[in-house]
C-alpha positions as CSV (number, residue, x, y, z in Angstrom):
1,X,12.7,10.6,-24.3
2,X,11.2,9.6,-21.0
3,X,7.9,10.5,-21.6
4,X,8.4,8.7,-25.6
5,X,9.6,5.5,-23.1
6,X,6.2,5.9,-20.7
7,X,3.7,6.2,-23.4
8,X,5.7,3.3,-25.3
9,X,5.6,1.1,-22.5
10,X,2.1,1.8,-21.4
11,X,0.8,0.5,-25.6
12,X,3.0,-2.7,-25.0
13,X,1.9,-3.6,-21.3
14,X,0.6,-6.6,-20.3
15,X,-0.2,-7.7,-16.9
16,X,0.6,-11.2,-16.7
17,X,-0.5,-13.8,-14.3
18,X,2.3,-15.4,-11.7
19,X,-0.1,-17.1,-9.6
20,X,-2.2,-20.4,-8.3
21,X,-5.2,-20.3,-7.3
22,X,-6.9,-22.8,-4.7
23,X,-5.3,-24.2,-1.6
24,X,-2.1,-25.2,-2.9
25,X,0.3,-23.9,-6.1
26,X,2.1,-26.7,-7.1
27,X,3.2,-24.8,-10.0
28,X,4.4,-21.3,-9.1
29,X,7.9,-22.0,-9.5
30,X,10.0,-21.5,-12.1
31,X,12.8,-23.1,-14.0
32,X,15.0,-20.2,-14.8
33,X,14.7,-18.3,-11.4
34,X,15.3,-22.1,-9.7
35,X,12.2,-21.6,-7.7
36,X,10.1,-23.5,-5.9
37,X,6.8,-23.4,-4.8
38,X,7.4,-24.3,-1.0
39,X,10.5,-21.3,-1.6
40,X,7.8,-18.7,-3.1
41,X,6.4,-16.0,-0.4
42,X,2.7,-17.1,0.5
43,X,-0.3,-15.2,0.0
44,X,-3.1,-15.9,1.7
45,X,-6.7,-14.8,0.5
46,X,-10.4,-15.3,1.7
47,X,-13.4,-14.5,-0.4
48,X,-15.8,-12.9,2.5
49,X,-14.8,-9.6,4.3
50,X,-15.9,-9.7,7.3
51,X,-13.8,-8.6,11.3
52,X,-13.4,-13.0,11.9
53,X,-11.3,-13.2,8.1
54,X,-9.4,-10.1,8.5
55,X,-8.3,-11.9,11.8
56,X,-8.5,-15.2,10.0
57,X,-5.7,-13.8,7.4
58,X,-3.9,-12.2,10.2
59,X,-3.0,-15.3,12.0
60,X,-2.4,-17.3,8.9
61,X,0.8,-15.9,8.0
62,X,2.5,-17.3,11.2
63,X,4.3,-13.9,12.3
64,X,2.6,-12.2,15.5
65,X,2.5,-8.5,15.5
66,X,4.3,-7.7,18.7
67,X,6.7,-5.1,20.6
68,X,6.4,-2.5,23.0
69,X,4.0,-0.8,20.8
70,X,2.5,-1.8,17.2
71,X,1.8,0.5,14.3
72,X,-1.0,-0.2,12.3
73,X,-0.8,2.0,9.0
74,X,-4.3,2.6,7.5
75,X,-5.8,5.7,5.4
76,X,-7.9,7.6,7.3
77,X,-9.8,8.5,4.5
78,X,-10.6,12.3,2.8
79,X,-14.4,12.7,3.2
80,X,-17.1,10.8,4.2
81,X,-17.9,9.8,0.3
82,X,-13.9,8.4,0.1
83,X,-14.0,5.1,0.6
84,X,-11.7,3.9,3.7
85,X,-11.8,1.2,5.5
86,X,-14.7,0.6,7.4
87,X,-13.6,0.9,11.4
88,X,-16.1,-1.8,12.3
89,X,-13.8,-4.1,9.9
90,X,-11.2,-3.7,11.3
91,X,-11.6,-2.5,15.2
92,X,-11.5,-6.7,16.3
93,X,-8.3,-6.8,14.7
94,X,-6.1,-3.8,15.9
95,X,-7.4,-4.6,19.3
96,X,-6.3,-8.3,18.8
97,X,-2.7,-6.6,18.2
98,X,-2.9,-4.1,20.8
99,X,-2.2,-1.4,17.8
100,X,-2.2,2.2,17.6
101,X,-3.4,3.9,14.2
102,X,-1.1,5.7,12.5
103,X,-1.1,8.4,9.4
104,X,0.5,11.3,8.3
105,X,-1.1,14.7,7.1
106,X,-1.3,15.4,3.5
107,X,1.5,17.6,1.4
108,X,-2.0,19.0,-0.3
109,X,-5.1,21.4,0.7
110,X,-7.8,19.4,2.2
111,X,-9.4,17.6,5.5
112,X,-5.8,16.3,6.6
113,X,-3.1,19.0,5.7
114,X,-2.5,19.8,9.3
115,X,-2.9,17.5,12.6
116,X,-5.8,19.4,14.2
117,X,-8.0,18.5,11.1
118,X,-6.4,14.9,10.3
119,X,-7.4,14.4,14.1
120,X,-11.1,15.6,13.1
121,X,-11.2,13.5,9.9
122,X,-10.2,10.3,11.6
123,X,-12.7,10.9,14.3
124,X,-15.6,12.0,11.7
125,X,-14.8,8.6,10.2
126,X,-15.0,6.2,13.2
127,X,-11.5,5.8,13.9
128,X,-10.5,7.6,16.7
129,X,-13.5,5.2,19.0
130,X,-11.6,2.2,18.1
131,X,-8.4,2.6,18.8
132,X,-5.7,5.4,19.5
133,X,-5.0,7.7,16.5
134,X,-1.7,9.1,16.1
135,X,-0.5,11.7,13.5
136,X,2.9,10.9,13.6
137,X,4.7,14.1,12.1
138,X,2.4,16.1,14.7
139,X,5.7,16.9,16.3
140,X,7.5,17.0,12.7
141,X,9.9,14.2,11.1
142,X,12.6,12.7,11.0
143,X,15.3,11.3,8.2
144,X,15.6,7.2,7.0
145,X,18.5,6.4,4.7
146,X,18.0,4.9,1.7
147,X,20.7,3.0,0.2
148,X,21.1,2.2,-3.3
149,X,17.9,3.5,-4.4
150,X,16.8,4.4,-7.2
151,X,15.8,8.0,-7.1
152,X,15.9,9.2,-3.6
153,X,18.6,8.6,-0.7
154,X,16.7,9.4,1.9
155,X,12.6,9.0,3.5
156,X,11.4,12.0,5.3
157,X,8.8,10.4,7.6
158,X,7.0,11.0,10.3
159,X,8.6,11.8,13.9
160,X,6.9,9.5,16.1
161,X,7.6,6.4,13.5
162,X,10.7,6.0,15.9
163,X,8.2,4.8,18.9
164,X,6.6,1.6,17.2
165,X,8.3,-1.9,17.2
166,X,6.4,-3.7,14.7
167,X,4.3,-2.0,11.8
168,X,1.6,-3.6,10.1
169,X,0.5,-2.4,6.5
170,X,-3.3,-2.5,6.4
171,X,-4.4,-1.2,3.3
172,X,-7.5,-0.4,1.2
173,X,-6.6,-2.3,-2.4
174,X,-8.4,0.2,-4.8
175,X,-7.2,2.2,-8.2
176,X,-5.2,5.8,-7.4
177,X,-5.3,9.0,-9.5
178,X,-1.6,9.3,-9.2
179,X,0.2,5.9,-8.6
180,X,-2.2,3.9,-10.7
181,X,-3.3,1.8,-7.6
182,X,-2.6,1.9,-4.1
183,X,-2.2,-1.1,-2.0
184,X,0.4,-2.1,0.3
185,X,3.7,-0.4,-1.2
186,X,1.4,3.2,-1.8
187,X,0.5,2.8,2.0
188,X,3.7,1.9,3.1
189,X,6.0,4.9,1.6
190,X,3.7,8.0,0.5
191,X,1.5,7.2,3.6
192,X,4.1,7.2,6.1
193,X,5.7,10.0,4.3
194,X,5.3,13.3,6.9
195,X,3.8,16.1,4.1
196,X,7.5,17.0,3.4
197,X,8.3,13.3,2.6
198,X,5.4,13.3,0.4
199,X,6.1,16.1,-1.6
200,X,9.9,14.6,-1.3
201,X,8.7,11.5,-3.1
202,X,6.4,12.5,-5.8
203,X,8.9,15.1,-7.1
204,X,11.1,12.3,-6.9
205,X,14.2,13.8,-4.7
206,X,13.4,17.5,-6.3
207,X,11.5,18.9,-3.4
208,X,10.5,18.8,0.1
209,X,8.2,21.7,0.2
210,X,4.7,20.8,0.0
211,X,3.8,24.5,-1.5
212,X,5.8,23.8,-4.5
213,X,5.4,20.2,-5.5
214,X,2.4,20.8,-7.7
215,X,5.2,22.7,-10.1
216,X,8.1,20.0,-9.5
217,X,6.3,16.8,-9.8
218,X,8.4,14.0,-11.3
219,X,8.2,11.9,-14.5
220,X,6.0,9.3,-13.6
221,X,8.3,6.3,-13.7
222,X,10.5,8.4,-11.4
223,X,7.6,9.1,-9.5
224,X,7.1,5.4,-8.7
225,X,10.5,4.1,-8.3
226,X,10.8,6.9,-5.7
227,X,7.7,5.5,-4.1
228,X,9.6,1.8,-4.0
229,X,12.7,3.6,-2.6
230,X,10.7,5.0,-0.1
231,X,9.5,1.5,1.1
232,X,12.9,0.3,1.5
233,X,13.7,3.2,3.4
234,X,10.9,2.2,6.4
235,X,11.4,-1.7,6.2
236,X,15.3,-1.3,6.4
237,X,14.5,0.0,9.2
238,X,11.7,-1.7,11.0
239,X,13.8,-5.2,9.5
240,X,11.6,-7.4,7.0
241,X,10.6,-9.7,10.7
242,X,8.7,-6.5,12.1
243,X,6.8,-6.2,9.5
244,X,3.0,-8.0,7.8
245,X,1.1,-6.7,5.1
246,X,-3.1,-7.1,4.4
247,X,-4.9,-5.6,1.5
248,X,-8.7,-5.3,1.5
249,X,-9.5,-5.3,-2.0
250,X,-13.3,-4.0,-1.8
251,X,-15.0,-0.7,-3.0
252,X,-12.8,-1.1,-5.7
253,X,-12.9,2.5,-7.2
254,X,-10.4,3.8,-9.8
255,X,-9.7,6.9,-7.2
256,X,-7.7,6.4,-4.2
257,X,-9.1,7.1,-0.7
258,X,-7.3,10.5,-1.1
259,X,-10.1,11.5,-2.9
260,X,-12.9,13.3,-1.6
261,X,-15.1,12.5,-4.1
262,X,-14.5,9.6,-5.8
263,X,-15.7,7.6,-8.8
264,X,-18.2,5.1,-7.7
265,X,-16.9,1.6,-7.7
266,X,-17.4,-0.4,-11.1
267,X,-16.4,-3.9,-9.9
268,X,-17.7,-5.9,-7.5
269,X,-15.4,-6.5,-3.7
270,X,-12.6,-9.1,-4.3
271,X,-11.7,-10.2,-1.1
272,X,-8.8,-9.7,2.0
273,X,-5.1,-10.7,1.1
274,X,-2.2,-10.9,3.2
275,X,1.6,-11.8,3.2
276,X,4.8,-11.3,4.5
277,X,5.8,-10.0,1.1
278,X,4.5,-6.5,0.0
279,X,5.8,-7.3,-3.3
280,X,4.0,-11.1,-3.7
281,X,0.7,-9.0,-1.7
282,X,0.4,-6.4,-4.6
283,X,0.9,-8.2,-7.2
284,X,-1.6,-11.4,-6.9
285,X,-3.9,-8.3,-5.8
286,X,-3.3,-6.8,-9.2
287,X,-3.3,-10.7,-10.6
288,X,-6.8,-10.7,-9.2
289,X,-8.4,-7.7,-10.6
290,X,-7.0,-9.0,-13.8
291,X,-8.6,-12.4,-13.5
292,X,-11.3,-11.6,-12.1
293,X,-14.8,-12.6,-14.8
294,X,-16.4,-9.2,-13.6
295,X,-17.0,-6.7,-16.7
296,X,-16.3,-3.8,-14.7
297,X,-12.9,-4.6,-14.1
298,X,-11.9,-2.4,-17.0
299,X,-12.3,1.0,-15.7
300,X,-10.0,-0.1,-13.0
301,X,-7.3,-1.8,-15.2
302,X,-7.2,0.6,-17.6
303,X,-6.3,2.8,-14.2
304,X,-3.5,0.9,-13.4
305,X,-2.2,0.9,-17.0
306,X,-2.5,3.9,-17.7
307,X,-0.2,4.9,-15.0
308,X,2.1,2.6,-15.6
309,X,1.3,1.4,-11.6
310,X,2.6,-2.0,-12.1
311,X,6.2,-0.3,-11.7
312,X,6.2,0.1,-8.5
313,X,6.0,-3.0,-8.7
314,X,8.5,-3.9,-10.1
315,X,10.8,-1.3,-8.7
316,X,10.0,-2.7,-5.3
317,X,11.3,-6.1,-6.4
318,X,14.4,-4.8,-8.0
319,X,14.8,-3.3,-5.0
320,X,14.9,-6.7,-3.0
321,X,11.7,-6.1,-0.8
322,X,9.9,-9.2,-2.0
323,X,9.2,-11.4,-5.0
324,X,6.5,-10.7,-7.8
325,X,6.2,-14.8,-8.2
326,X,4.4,-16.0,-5.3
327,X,2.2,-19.2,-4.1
328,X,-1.6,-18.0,-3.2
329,X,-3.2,-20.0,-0.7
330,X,-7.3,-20.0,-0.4
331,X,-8.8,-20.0,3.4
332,X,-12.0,-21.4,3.4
């Protein structure tokens, strides 16, 4: 019946459009939610990518990254065809912030199943000259309760998650094999999942055991509401105040960064987007892939659809963690 459900819901999906464009959205609000557009989360978006508008986005949310020491969550990438983010992007900002990388390894066979080899990867891919890289179930993991989730009670995430402050969610916006798309709520609980926790999560609660999740994976609505538990799981407890969230939405491919080889992008770059609200940041990033007047946004759209990634989405508001109606504010 829950596959009949999936395949019914993926014929009848649309993704609609919740947002303003330009430098105000006088009309974001809406009358049977009571909302207003100065009571929407903000998301803030600039055309070029470049190091001074990843900074630029940063500082317009109004929320400094601070603490004793600052986690900044990134993919380090599979191979040097994936299509990560690019450390010369992004090494003006994480020193701005004073961060410290951080990742865990994978719950599958590859470049970053164990820390000597993550450690390898992220220094094959620029990372480890930037900043400090830390694998943070190196020395194992540790337990965050979940309350009142949907299909898990518990995130198994990596140990040294317990020695950062203040965590910010800097994410490659791009399509995923798996999740449909991966932006800041993929990043957020499958990457800060230790491999246990990952397998934990896309088995939905069934397994912890990396060596047997390719026989227990979930349904895939379970699957993604088990991803949106997850995230509740890490910003309960960092506190919704420790936390930022920016997506890069360039190199747009339909595969996640996961992937060692990859489909070759079919869209042109969109942009960097940032808010306070994971929620209000994936969804206007989906909204923009949507709306966006380039042809090749089909490959990636039919991605997201396909996998029914927009229920994460929706999970994650359902959840409380932020609001899929949001104001989007254009930096020139």
């Amino acid at each position: 019946m829950k596959r009949l459900t999936y395949l019914a819901s993926i014929l009848a999906m649309t993704l609609s459009v919740m947002s303003c464009t330009g430098k105000s959205a006088k009309n974001a609000g809406t009358a049977d939610t009571g909302q207003t557009s100065d009571s929407l989360p903000t998301v803030y978006y600039i055309k070029d990518i470049n190091p001074d508008n990843l900074i630029k986005v940063y500082k317009s949310l109004g929320r400094e990254a601070s603490g004793k020491k600052v986690a900044v969550k990134i993919s380090t990438g599979e191979s040097m065809k994936s299509h990560q983010l690019d450390p010369a992007l992004i090494k003006p900002f994480i020193n701005l912030v004073d961060g410290t990388i951080v990742e865990c390894n994978t719950a599958y066979n590859g470049n970053r199943s164990n820390t000597a080899d993550h450690l390898r990867a992220a220094e094959e891919h620029g990372y480890t000259a930037i900043a400090p890289v830390d694998i943070m179930d190196a020395d194992g993991d540790t337990t965050l309760v979940i309350t009142n989730g949907k299909q898990i009670d518990r995130d198994i995430v990596g140990k040294h998650l317990m020695d950062y402050d203040f965590m910010v969610v800097l994410s490659h916006f791009k399509g995923h094999q798996m999740g449909g798309f991966g932006g800041a709520l993929k990043n957020l609980s499958i990457g800060v999942a230790s491999a246990d926790g990952k397998a934990y999560i896309h088995s939905a609660g069934k397994v912890s055991d990396p060596s047997i999740l390719w026989e227990n994976i979930a349904e895939q609505d379970d699957f993604l509401e088990a991803m949106a538990d997850a995230c509740k799981g890490v910003i309960d407890h960092f506190g919704k105040d420790n936390m930022l969230y920016i997506n890069v939405a360039n190199n747009l491919s339909v595969d996640c960064d996961c992937n060692g080889n990859p489909e070759a992008p079919q869209m042109a770059d969109l942009g960097i987007l940032a808010s306070t609200d994971p929620v209000a940041l994936d969804r206007a990033s989906v909204d923009m892939v949507v709306n966006s007047p380039d042809e090749g946004k089909s490959h990636l759209i039919e991605r997201i659809n396909a996998r029914h990634g927009t229920h994460t989405i929706d999970a994650a508001e359902a959840l409380g963690l932020g609001s899929q109606k949001y104001k989007l504010v254009t930096l020139e």
